[in-house]
N, C-alpha and C positions, 0 to 999 in steps of 0.2 A: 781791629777791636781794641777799645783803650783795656791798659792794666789797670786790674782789679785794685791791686798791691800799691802802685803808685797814690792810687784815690784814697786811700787811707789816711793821709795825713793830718786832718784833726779828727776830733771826737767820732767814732764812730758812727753815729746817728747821723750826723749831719751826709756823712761821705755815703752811706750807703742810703739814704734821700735823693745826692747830688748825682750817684747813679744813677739810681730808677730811672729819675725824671730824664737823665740820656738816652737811656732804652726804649729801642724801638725794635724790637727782635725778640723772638721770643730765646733764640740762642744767647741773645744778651743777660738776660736773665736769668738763665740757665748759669752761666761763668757767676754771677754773682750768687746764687743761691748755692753752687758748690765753695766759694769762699768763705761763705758764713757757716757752712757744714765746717770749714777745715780748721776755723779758730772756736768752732764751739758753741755759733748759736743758730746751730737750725730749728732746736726748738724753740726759739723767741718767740712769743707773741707778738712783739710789736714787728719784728720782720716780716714775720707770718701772714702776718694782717697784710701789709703794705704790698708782699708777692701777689697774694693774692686778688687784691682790688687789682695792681694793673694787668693781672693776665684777665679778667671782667671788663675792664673798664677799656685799657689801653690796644690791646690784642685781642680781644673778642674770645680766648682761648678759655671754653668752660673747663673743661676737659682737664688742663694741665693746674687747673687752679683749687680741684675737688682733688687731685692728686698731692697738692701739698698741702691741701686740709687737712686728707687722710693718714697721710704719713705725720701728723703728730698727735704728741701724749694725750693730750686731754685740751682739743680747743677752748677760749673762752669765750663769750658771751659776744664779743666784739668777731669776733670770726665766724660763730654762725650767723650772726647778721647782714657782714657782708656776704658770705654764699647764698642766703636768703634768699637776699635782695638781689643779686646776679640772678638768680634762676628765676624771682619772679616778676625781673623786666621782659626774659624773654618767654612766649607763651607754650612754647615747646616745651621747655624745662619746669614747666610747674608741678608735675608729678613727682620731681627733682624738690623743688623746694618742700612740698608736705613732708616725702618721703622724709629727709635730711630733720625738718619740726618736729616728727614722731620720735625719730633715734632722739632728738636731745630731750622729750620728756623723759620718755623711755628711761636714759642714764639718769634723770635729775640733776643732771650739774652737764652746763652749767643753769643757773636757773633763765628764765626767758624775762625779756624787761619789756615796757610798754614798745619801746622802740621795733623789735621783732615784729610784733601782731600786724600792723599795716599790711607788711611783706609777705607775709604769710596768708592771710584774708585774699590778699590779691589775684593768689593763684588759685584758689579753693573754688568758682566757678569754671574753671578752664578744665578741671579734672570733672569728667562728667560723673563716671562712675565710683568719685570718693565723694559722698555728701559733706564736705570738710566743714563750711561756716557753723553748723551748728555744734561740731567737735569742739573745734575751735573755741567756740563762745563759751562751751563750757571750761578747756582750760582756763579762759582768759577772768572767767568768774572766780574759779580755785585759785586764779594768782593774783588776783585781788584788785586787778586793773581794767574792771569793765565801767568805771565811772571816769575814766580818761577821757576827756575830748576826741582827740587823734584815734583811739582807741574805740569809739566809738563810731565817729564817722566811717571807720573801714570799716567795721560792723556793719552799719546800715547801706553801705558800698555796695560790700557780698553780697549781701541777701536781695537787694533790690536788682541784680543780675539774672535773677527766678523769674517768672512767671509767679511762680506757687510760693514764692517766700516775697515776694510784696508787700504785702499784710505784715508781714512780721517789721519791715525794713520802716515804714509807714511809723506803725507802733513803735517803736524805739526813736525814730525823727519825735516825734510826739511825746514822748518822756525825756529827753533830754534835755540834762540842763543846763546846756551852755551849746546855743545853736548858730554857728557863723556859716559864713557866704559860703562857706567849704559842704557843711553840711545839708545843707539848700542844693546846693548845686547838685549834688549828690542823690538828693530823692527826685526831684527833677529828674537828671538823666534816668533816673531807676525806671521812673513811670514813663518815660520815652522807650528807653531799649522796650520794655511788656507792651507798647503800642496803646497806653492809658493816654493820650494828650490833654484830652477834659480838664485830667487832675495836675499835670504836668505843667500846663499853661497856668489851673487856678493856683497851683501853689508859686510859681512865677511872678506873679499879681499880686501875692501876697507878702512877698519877700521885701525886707526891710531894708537891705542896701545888694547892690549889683554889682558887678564885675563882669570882665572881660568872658571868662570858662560861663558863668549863669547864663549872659546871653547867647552865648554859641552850643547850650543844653539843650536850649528851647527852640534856637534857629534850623540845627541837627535833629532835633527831635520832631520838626513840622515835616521837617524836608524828608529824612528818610521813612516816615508813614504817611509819604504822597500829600500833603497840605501844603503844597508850593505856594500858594498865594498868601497864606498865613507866615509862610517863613519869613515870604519878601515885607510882608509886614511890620514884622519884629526888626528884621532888619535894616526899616525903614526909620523904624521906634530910634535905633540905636543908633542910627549916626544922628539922628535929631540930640540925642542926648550926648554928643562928646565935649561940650563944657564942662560934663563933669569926669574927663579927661578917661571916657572908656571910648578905647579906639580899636575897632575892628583889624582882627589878628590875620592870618593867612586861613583859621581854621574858620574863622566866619565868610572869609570871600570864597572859601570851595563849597560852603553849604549854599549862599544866595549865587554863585555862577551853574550849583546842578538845578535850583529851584526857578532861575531861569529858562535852561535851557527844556525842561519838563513843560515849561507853563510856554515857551515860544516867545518871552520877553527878550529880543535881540535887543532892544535899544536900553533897556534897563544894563542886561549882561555888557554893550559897548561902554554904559557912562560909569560900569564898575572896572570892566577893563582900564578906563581913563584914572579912575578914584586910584589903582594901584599902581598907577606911574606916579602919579601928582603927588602921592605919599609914600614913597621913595620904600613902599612894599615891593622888595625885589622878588620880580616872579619865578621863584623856584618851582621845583618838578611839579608839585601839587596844585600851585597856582597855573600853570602855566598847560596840566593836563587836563583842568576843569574849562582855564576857556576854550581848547579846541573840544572838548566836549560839548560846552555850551554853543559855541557856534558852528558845529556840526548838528547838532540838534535843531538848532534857527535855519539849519541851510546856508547859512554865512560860512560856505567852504573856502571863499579867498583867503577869510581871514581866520580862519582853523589851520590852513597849510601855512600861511604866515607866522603864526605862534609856533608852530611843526617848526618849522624852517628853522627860526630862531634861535629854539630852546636848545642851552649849551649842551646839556645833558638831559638827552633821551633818556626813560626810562620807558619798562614791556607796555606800563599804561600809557604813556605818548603815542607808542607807536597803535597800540589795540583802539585809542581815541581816533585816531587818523584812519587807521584800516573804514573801525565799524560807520564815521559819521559820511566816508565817499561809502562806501556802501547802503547806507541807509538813504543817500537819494539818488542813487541809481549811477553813482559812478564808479562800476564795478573794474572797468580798466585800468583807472588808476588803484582803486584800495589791491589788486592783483600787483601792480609797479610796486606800493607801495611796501607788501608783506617779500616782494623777494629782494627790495633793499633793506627791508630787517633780516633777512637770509644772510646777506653779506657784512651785516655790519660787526664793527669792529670787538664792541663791546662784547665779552662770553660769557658775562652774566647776563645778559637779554636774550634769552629763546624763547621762541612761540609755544605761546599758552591754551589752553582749553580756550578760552575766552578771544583767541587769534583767531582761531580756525572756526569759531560761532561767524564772528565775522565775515572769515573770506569764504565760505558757505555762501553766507547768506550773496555778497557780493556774486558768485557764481549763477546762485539762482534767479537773479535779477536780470542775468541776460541771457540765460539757459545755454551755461558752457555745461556740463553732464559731465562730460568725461571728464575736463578738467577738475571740477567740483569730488568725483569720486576718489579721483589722483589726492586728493587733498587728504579725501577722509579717510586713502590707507598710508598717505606721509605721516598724517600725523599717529597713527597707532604706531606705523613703522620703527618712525626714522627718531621720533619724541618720545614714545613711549606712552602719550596720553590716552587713558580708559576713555573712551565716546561715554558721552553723559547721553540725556534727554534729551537736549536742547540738540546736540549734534546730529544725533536720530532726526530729529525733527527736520533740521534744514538740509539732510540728505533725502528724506521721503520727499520733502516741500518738493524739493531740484526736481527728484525722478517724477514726480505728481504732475507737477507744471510742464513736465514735457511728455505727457500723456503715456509715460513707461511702466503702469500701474502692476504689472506682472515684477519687476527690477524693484517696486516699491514695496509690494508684499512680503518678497524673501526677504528684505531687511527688516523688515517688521516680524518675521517670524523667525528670524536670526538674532533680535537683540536678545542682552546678554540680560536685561533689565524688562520689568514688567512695563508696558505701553499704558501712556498717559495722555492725559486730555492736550497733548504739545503733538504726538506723534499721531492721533487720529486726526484731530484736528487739521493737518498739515496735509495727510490725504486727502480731509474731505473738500480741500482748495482747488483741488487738483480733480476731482470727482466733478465738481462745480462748473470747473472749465472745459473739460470737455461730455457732461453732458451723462457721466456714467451714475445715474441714478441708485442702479443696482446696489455697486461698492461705496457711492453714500452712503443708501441704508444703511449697510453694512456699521460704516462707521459711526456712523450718527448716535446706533442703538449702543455702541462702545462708549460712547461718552457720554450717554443715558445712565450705562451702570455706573460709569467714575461718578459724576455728579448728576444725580437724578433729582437735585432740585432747582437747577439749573433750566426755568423755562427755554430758554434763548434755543439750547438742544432740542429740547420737544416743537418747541416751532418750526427747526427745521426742518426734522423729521414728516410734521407735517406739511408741510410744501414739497418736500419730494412725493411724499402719497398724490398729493392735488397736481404734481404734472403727468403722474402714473395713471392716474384717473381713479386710485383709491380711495373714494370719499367714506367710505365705510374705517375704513384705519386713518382716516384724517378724523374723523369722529371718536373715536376712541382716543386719541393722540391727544385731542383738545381735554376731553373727560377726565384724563388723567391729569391733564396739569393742571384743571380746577379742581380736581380732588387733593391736589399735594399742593394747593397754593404755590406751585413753582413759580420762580422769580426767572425777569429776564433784567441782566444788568442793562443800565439806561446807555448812551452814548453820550461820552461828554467832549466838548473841546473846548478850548481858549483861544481869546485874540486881545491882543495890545494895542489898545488905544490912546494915546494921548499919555504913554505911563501908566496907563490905569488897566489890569486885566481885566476881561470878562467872562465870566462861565456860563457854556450852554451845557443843558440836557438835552434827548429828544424827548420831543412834544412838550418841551418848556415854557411857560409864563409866567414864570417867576421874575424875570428882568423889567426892572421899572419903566422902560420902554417898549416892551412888549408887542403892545398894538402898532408902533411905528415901522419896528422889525420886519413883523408881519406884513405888513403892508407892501414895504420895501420888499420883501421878498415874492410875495404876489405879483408885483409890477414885474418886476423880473422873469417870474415864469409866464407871465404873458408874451413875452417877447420872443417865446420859442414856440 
């Protein structure tokens, strides 16, 4: 370790700068912050400040850095700023940054500047149970900076992260007077997170100049409320428009490689894999786990283990992409290879996740290993520690269902820890289906009658088990009932890629401009059988 003592030789500012920027240890630091104790200025502000940003910024170290907050007289204005903003980058600590805003109203000094509010706004939806933005909004009125641009747009931030404060977030977009790309982007994303796209897209449309974050609000916000074909749209808009030098980031190629891989557009997903070579988009972990997702989804498993293979650094989503997508088309042997060379591998910040073991479930059930599969699902309570969700339930009944162990699939069903959901009957009644047990359909069916009993799709099949039972008297009822509740049965939809171009079916659709061709085509077809 260099002398503290030695480094002293001009101005002190300068030397104890020319430190920091040496430290890379938090013991480093430590030697400097007891030298400045021993000539006299531990309680500097400007040192103060400066410990603190690099234990935030440099060493990740919260902990030590709210320790030399705490320990002086009377922070200023520039110190609670940076703890702020430390705690509300990350979203664990944001009960951390209120808490920390309340004390310094509380004292009144030092006073809070516009510069705070941002940071503070930031974390005010992450604490579910402190309604903060409208606190907040009030300080920010009493201090007389609610007409700040910056100040405003995080205003309209917060509140558009509600459901229930939209309207408010809307109405403030709408009274302000001074509205850049920033604040656009902003109500946008709001009406995306609440799943508005309507207004999301019309205010989009509306917008007077664009950027890189506007397009990827709108691309992200098609894509994550299921309108894949709308996304690939936008994002078709948007490299038409890079003359005007807006060029698609890594954040826009993970929203059009998952809006791909949903929609089955392999060859789209291939000529963007191409667009991120050609434009020297180096594929890091994000880029690089959306295409084996996307061509896991296409069934392009060559080139999903190809991107796997590659990729410098694995991370848990590489590997959970690789496990689910041999899994999802039936190559349960390998996604099994695969999850116990993540068993071995090097890295000890990569363990198996809730979201691993959905996978290799599922993979299990696909070729009806049982035992295996149950092995799985007490490793992971065991040896992980992870609580079984729903979804796990689920593809442990699926396993025991599909291999006709309905007695094995019951006690678990009356053993979870969690009330059973339209995932965990459902799962049974697959397994009911395949072999034939009428009975323990019923059974299940009318379970998924009480979760969702408007849900036609359930009373129809309720009624088809009565009509193999020979119940036509409870197949009559069964019907009565879902025309008296106008029960809905969701349609069937699927996509196919033609020529670049997606299409969408429903069942019993004629809505496609081709229509009668289709039909036709598919009549000859069935004639042939």
């Amino acid at each position: 370790m260099f002398s503290v003592t030695n480094q002293l030789d001009k101005t002190l500012n300068q030397q104890v700068l020319a430190i920091l920027e040496r430290c890379n240890h938090l013991n480093h630091l430590k030697q400097l912050q007891s030298f400045l104790v021993t000539i006299g200025h531990s309680q500097t502000q400007f040192y103060a400040f400066k410990l603190v940003r690099f234990c935030t910024l440099k060493i990740s170290n919260f902990s030590y850095a709210r320790f030399i907050f705490d320990n002086l007289f009377s922070p200023n204005i520039y110190l609670y700023t940076a703890m702020i903003t430390a705690y509300a980058s990350q979203p664990v600590y944001s009960s951390s940054a209120l808490s920390l805003f309340r004390d310094m109203v509380r004292r009144r000094q030092p006073q809070p500047n516009h510069f705070i509010y941002p940071h503070v706004l930031k974390s005010c939806p992450e604490v579910l149970e402190f309604r903060g933005t409208k606190m907040v909004h009030v300080q920010i009125v009493k201090s007389g900076f609610e007409k700040y641009p910056v100040v405003q747009t995080a205003l309209l931030d917060s509140y558009s992260r509600s459901s229930d404060d939209i309207g408010i977030a809307r109405q403030m977009f709408d009274e302000m007077s001074e509205r850049n790309v920033v604040s656009w982007t902003a109500m946008i994303s709001g009406y995306a997170r609440v799943g508005d796209i309507t207004n999301a897209v019309s205010l989009f449309e509306a917008m007077p100049d664009r950027d890189v974050p506007s397009w990827n609000s709108v691309i992200a916000g098609c894509t994550q409320n299921g309108l894949f074909s709308e996304a690939i749209s936008f994002f078709g808009r948007m490299l038409v428009g890079r003359s005007k030098c807006i060029w698609p980031n890594q954040v826009t190629i993970v929203c059009a490689l998952s809006a791909c891989g949903h929609t089955g557009m392999l060859q789209l997903g291939t000529l963007i894999h191409g667009y991120v070579y050609r434009n020297g988009l180096v594929p890091g972990s994000f880029i690089s786990n959306a295409l084996i997702d996307m061509y896991g989804k296409c069934g392009n498993l060559k080139e999903a283990t190809k991107v796997f293979d590659r990729s410098s650094k694995k991370s848990l989503t590489s590997w959970n992409s690789m496990i689910n997508s041999l899994a999802l088309h039936g190559n349960s042997e390998k996604a099994i290879t695969v999850f116990e060379e993540l068993l071995q591998f090097r890295d000890y910040d990569v363990r198996p996740d809730g979201v691993t073991f959905i996978s290799l479930l599922g993979a299990c059930t696909h070729v009806g290993l049982v035992e295996k599969g149950r092995a799985y699902f007490d490793l992971m309570t065991r040896n992980y520690g992870i609580e079984p969700r729903i979804e796990h339930y689920g593809c442990l009944i699926d396993l025991l269902g599909r291999a006709g162990r309905f007695e094995e699939a019951l006690e678990v069903v009356m053993g979870m820890r969690i009330e059973p959901d339209e995932v965990v009957w459902g799962s049974l009644l697959n397994g009911c289906k395949i072999y034939g047990r009428t009975d323990l359909a019923e059974f299940a069916v009318k379970k998924l009658i009480e979760i969702d009993p408007d849900n036609g799709g359930y009373g129809i099949m309720l009624a088809n088990i009565y009509g193999e039972l020979g119940k036509w008297d409870e197949v009559r009822k069964v019907r009565k009932m879902l025309k008296d509740r106008n029960a809905y049965k969701t349609p069937g939809c699927s996509w196919i890629e033609v020529d670049k171009q997606v299409h969408q079916f429903y069942s019993v659709d004629k809505t496609h401009p081709r229509t009668e061709e289709i039909y036709d085509t598919l009549e000859s077809l069935v004639a042939l059988y």
